[in-house]
C-alpha positions as CSV (number, residue, x, y, z in Angstrom):
1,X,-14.1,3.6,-85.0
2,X,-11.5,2.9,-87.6
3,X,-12.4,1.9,-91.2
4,X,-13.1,-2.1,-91.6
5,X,-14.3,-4.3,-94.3
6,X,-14.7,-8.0,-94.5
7,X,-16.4,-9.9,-97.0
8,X,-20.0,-9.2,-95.7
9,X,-19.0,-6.1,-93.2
10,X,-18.0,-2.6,-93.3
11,X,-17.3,0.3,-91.2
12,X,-17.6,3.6,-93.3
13,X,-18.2,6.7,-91.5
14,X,-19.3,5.1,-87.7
15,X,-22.1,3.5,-89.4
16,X,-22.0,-0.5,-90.1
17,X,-22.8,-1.7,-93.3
18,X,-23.8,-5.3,-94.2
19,X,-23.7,-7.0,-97.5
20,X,-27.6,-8.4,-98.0
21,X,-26.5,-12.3,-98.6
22,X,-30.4,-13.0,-100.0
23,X,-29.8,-10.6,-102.5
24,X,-26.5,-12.7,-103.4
25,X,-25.1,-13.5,-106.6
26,X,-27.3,-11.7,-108.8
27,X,-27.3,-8.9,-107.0
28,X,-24.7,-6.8,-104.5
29,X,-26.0,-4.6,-102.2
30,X,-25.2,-2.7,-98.8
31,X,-27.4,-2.3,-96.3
32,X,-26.9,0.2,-93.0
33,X,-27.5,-1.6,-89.9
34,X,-27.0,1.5,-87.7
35,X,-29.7,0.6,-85.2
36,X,-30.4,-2.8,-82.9
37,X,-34.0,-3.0,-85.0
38,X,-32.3,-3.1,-88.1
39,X,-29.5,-5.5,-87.8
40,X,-32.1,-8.3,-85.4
41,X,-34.0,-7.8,-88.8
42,X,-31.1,-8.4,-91.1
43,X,-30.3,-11.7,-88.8
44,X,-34.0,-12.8,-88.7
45,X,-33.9,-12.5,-92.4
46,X,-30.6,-14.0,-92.9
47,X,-29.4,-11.1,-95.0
48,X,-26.3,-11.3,-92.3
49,X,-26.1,-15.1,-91.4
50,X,-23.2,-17.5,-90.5
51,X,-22.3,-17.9,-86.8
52,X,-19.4,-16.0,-86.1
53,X,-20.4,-13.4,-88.6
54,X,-23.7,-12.3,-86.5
55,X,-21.5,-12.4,-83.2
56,X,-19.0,-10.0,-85.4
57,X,-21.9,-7.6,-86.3
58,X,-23.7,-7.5,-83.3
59,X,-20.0,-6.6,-81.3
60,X,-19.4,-3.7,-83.9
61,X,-23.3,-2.3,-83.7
62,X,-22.5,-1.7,-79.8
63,X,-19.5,-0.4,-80.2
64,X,-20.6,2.0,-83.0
65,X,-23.7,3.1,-80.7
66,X,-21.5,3.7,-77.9
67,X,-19.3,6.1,-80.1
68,X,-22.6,8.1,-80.7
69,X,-23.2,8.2,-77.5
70,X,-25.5,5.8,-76.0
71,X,-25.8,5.1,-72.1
72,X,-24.5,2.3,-70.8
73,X,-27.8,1.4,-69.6
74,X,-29.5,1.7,-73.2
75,X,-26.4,0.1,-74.6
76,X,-27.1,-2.9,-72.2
77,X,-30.3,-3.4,-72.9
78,X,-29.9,-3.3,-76.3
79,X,-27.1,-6.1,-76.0
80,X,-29.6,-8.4,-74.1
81,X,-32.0,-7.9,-77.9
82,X,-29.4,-8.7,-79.7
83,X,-28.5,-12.0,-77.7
84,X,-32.0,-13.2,-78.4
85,X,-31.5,-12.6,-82.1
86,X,-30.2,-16.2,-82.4
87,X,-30.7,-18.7,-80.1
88,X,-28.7,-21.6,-81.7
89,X,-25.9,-19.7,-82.8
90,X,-23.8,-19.8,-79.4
91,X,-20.7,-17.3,-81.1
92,X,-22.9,-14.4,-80.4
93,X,-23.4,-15.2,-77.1
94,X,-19.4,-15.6,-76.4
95,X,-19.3,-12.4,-78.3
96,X,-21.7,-10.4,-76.2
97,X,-20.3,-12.1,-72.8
98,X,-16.9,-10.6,-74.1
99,X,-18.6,-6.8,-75.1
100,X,-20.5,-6.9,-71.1
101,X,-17.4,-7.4,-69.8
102,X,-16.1,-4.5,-71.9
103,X,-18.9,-2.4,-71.5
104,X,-18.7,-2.5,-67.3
105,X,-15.4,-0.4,-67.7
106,X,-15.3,2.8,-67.0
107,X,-14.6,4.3,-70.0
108,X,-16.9,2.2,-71.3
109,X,-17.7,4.0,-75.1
110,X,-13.5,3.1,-75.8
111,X,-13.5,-0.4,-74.6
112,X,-16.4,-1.0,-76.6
113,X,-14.5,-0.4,-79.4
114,X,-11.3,-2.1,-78.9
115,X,-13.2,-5.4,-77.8
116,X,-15.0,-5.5,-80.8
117,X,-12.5,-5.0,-83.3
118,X,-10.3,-7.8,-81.1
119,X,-13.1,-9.5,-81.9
120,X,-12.7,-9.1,-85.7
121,X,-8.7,-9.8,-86.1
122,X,-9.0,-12.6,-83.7
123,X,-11.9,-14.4,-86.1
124,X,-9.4,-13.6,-89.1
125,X,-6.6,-15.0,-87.8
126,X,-8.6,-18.3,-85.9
127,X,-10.0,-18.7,-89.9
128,X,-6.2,-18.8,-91.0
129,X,-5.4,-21.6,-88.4
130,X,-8.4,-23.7,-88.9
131,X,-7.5,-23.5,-92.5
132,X,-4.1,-24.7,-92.3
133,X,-5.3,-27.8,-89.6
134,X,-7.9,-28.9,-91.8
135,X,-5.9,-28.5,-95.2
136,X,-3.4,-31.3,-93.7
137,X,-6.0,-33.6,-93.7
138,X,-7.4,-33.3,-97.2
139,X,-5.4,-35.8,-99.9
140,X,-4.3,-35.0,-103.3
141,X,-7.2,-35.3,-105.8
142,X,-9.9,-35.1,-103.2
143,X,-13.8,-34.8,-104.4
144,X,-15.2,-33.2,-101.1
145,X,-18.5,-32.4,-100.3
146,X,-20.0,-29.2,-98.4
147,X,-23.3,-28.1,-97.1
148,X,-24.3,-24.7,-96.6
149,X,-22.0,-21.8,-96.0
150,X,-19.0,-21.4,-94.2
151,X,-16.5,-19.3,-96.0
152,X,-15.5,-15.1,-96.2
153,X,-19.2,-14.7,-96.2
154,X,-19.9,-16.2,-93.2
155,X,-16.8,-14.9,-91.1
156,X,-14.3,-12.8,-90.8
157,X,-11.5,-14.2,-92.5
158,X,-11.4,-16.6,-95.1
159,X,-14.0,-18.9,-93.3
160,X,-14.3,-22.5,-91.7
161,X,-15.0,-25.3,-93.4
162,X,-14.7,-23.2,-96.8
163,X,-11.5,-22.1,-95.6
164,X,-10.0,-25.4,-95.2
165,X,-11.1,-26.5,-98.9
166,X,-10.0,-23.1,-100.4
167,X,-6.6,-23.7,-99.0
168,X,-6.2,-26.9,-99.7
169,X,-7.4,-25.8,-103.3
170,X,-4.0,-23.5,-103.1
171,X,-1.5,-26.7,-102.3
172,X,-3.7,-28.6,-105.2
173,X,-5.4,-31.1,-103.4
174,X,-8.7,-30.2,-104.4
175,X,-10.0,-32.0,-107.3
176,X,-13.7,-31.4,-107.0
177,X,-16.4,-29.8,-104.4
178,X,-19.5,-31.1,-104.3
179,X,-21.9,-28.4,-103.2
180,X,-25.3,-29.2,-101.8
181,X,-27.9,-26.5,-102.6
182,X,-28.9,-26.3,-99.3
183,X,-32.9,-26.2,-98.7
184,X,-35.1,-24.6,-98.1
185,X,-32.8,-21.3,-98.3
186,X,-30.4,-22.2,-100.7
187,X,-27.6,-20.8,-99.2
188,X,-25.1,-23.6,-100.8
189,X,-26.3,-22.8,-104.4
190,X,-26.3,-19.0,-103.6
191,X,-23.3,-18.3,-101.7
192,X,-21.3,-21.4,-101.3
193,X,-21.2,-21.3,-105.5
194,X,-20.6,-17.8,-105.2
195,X,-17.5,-17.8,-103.7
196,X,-16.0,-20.9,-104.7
197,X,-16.4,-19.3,-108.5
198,X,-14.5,-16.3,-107.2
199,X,-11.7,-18.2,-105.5
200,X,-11.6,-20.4,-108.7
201,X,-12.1,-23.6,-106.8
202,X,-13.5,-26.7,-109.3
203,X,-17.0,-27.2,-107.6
204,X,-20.2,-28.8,-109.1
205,X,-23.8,-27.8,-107.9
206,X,-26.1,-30.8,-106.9
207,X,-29.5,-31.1,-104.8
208,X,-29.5,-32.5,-101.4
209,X,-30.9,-35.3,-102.0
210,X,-28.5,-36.7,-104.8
211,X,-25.4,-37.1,-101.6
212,X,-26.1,-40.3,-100.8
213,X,-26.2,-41.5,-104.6
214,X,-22.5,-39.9,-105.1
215,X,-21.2,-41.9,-102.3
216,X,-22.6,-44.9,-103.1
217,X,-20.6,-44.4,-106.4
218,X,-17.5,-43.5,-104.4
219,X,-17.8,-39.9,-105.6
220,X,-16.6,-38.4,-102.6
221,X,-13.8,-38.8,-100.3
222,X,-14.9,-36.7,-97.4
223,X,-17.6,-34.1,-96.2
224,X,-16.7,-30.9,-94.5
225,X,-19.3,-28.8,-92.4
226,X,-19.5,-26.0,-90.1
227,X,-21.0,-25.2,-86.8
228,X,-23.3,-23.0,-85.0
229,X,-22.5,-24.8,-82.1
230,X,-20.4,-27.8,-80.4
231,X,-22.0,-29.3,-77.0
232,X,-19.8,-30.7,-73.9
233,X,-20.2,-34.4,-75.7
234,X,-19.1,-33.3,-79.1
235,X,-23.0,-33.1,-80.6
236,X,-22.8,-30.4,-83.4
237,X,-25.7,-28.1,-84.1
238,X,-25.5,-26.9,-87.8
239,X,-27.6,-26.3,-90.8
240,X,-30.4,-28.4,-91.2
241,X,-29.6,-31.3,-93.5
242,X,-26.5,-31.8,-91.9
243,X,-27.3,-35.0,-89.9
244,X,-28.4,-36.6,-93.0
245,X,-24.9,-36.0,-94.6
246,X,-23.4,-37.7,-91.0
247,X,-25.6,-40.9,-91.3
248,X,-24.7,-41.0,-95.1
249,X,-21.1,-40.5,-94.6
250,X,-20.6,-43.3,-91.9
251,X,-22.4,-45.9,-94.0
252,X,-20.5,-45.5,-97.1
253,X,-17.4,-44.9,-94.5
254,X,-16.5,-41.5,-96.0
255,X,-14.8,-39.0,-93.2
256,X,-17.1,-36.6,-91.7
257,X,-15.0,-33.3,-90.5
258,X,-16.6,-30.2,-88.6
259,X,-14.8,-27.3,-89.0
260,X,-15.6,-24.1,-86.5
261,X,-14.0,-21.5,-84.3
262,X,-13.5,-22.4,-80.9
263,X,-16.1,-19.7,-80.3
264,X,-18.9,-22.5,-81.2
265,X,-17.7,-24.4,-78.4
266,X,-20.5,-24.8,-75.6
267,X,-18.8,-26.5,-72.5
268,X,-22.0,-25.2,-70.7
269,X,-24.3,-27.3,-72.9
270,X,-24.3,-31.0,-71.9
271,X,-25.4,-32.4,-75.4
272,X,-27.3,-31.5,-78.7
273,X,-30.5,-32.4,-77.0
274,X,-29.9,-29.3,-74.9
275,X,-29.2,-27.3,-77.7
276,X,-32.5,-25.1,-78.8
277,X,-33.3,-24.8,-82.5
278,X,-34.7,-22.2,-83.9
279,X,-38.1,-22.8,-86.2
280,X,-38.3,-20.6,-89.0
281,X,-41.4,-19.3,-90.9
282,X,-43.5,-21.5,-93.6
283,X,-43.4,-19.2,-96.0
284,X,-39.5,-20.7,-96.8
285,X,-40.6,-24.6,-97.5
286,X,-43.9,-23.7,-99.4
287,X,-42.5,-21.6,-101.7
288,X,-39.4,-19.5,-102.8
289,X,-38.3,-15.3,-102.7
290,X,-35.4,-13.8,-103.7
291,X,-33.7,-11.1,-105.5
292,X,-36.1,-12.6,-108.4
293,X,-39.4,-12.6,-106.7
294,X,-41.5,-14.8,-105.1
295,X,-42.8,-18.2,-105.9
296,X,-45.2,-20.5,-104.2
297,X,-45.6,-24.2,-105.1
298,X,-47.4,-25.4,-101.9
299,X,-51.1,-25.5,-101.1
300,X,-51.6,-22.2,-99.1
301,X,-53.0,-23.9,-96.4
302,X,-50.2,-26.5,-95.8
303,X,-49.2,-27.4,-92.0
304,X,-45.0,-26.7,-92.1
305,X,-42.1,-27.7,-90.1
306,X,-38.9,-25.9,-90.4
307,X,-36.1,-26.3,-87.8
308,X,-33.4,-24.0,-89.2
309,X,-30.5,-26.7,-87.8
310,X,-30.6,-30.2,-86.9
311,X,-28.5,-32.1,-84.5
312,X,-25.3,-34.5,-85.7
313,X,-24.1,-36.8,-83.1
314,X,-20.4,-37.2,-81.7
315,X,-20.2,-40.9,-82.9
316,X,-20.8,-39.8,-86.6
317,X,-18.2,-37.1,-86.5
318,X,-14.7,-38.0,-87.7
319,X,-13.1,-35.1,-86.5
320,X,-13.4,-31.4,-85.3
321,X,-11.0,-28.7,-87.0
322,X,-10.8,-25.7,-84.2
323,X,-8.0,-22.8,-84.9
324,X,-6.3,-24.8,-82.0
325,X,-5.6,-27.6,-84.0
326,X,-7.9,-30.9,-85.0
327,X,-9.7,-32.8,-81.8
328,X,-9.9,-36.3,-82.6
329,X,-13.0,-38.6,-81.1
330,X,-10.5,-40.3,-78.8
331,X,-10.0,-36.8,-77.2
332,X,-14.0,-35.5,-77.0
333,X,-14.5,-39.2,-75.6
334,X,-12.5,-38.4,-72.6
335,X,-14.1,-34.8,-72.4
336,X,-11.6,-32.8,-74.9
337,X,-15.0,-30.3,-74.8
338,X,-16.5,-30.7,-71.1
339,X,-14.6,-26.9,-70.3
């Protein structure tokens, strides 16, 4: 396979790289992910993370184990692992239905490869028109407010709902991002921070819990999220903390804008109740590891619950930004989503 780099991927040599996003900002390191053991690991760990990126990764691994010569039984059993990797992120799923099709060819090893890296240029360029859609609807001087991560880092291209604010940065509409931190793993004061330094974007760093005091002091004029995925109904599964930002945003009547590929979309899944969320380990609310170290805070014997995504309704959502343009609820009402 040709040479690639995004952000967060590389192809050197046949061998796929990935850039270890716990070990981000202090520190910048690559990690192979040569084998279907090591990159379920780097998912699990959320050293690769963001939707489309695990789809992205998991498409080049097969291709790259094909090249080396893997059967095409081996290389479809290891497709089914990697499809359980994450069960709420429905982009690896579209990706994987996309790299079975590919891989019951007959030369099989070749179309491998070309899927995948259709898979890549097609995420760059869908980044590029979800960008432009959302960047229309974001007004001079706007304070917006972001949760998680959804830029470079997290796709292909130049990300989702990260995208839209970095280009509306660029036609000077951006006065101010409010970043939540993004408990219990940080990822908004990590890598949201990260890159919005880098791009040079005007952003300010607060806790989760201090969203609902900016609104009430009209401190933000609009909240933009990603997705992991988008339901028949409109329900969008994303980060956990999410729904809170909804509810807040529709009592203080600030828009609430979802921003994702339409990869996320799930016609298949009737509504966010049927959406399954993954539950993550304790170890990430009682305490805290990083690049740093390790810290614990909470009693070593305390009972934990940790959905890694929650659930945001249709009715709270005030738009969704796809790279075919922005869905309004009018249209998801009348079953803009049902496939």
């Amino acid at each position: 396979m040709q040479t690639l780099q995004t952000t967060s991927l590389r192809v050197v040599d046949n061998t796929l790289w990935i850039l270890d996003q716990q070990a981000l900002p202090q520190q910048k390191n690559w990690l192979p992910a040569d084998t279907v053991d090591a990159l379920v690991g780097h998912i699990h760990a959320l050293r690769v993370r963001g939707a489309p990126l695990i789809g992205l990764s998991a498409s080049l691994l097969l291709a790259l184990l094909a090249e080396h010569g893997m059967t095409r039984d081996a290389l479809g059993q290891a497709l089914e692992v990697l499809r359980a990797a994450r069960p709420t992120a429905v982009n690896l799923m579209n990706n994987l239905d996309r790299m079975k099709q590919a891989l019951a060819q007959p030369d099989y090893a070749t179309a491998l490869g070309a899927e995948a890296l259709r898979l890549v240029q097609e995420d760059r360029e869908l980044c590029e028109r979800i960008a432009r859609a959302g960047s229309a609807l974001v007004t001079p001087g706007s304070r917006l407010l972001t949760h998680c991560n959804t830029g470079g880092l997290a796709t292909a291209g130049v990300g989702t709902a990260l995208g839209v604010i970095a280009r509306a940065h660029e036609e000077g509409n951006v006065a101010n991002v409010w970043v939540d931190e993004t408990r219990p793993l940080l990822q908004g004061g990590r890598l949201t921070a990260w890159e919005l330094g880098e791009l040079g974007v005007p952003y300010q760093l607060i806790t989760d819990s201090m969203a609902a005091g900016l609104m009430a002091q009209g401190l933000v004029d609009a909240v933009w999220v990603g997705a992991d995925r988008i339901a028949a109904n409109g329900d969008v599964a994303n980060k956990i903390g999410t729904y809170s930002l909804a509810v807040l945003a529709k009592y203080h009547d600030v828009p609430f804008y979802v921003a994702a590929p339409q990869t996320t979309l799930d016609p298949a899944c009737p509504n966010g109740a049927a959406i399954p969320i993954e539950q993550r380990a304790a170890a990430e609310v009682t305490g805290v590891a990083g690049s740093f170290g390790a810290v614990q805070w909470a009693p070593e014997e305390a009972r934990v619950y940790n959905p890694a995504f929650d659930v945001t309704p249709a009715s709270l959502i005030s738009g969704w930004v796809l790279d075919g343009g922005v869905v309004t609820p009018e249209e998801v009402a009348k079953g803009r989503f049902a496939g």
